[in-house]
VOGU-3710 file (C-alpha; in Angstrom, 3 decimals, decimal comma):
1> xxxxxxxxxx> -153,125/-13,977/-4,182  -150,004/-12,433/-4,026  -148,824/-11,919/-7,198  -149,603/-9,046/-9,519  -152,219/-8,587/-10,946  -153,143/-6,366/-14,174  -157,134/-5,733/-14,230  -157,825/-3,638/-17,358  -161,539/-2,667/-19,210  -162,761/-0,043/-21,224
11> xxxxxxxxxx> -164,638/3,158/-20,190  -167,649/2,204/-22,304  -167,450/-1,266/-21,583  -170,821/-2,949/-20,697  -169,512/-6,196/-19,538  -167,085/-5,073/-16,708  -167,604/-1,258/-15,826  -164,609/0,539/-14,871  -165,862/0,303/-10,750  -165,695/-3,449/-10,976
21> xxxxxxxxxx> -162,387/-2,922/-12,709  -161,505/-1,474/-9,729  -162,718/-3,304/-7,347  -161,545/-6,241/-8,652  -157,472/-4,706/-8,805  -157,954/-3,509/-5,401  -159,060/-7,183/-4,021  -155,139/-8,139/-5,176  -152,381/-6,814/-2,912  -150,611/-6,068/-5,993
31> xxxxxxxxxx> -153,998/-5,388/-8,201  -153,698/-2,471/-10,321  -156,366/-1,288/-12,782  -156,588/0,533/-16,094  -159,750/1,692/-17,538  -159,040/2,815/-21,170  -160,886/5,954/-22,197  -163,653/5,771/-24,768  -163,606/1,888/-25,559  -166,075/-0,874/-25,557
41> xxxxxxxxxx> -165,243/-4,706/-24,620  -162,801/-6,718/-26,502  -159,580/-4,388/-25,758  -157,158/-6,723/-27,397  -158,807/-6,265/-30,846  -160,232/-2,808/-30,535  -157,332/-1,093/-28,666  -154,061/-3,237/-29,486  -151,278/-1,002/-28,958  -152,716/0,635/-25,813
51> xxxxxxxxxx> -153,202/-3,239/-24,681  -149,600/-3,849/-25,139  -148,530/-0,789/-24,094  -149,817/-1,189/-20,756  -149,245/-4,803/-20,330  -145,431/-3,990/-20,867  -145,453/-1,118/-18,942  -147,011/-3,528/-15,600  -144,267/-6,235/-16,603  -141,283/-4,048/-16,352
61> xxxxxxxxxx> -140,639/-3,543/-13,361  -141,998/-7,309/-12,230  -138,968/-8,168/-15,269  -136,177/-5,691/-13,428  -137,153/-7,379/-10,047  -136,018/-11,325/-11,365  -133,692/-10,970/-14,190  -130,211/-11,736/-12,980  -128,079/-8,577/-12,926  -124,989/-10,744/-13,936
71> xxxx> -124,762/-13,452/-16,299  -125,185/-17,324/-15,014  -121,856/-18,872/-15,395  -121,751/-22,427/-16,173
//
């Protein structure tokens, strides 16, 4: 796979410990992981804005990289 990949799991999280959160990002070229401190499974509901945050944060520069710098003229 060469594409990015965002692998992300809480500290506490029984389901998918932060190792195989690692592991797992470092199997991708372009894995990266984020283990968010003190939380359980279900980040999305639980931890929302730190979700977002760092989805945004690992689409930014993948955004910079393929939006035209000039507009398309038709």
């Amino acid at each position: 796979m060469q594409c990015p990949v965002l692998v992300m799991t809480g500290e506490l999280d029984a389901n998918s410990s932060p190792e195989m959160t690692r592991q797992m990002a470092q199997a991708a070229p372009r894995g990266q992981a984020v283990v968010v401190y003190n939380a359980r499974h279900m980040l999305n509901l639980t931890d929302a804005d730190r979700v977002n945050e760092e989805i945004m944060s690992f689409l930014q520069p993948i955004a910079s990289a393929v939006t035209p710098k000039e507009p398309v003229k038709e």
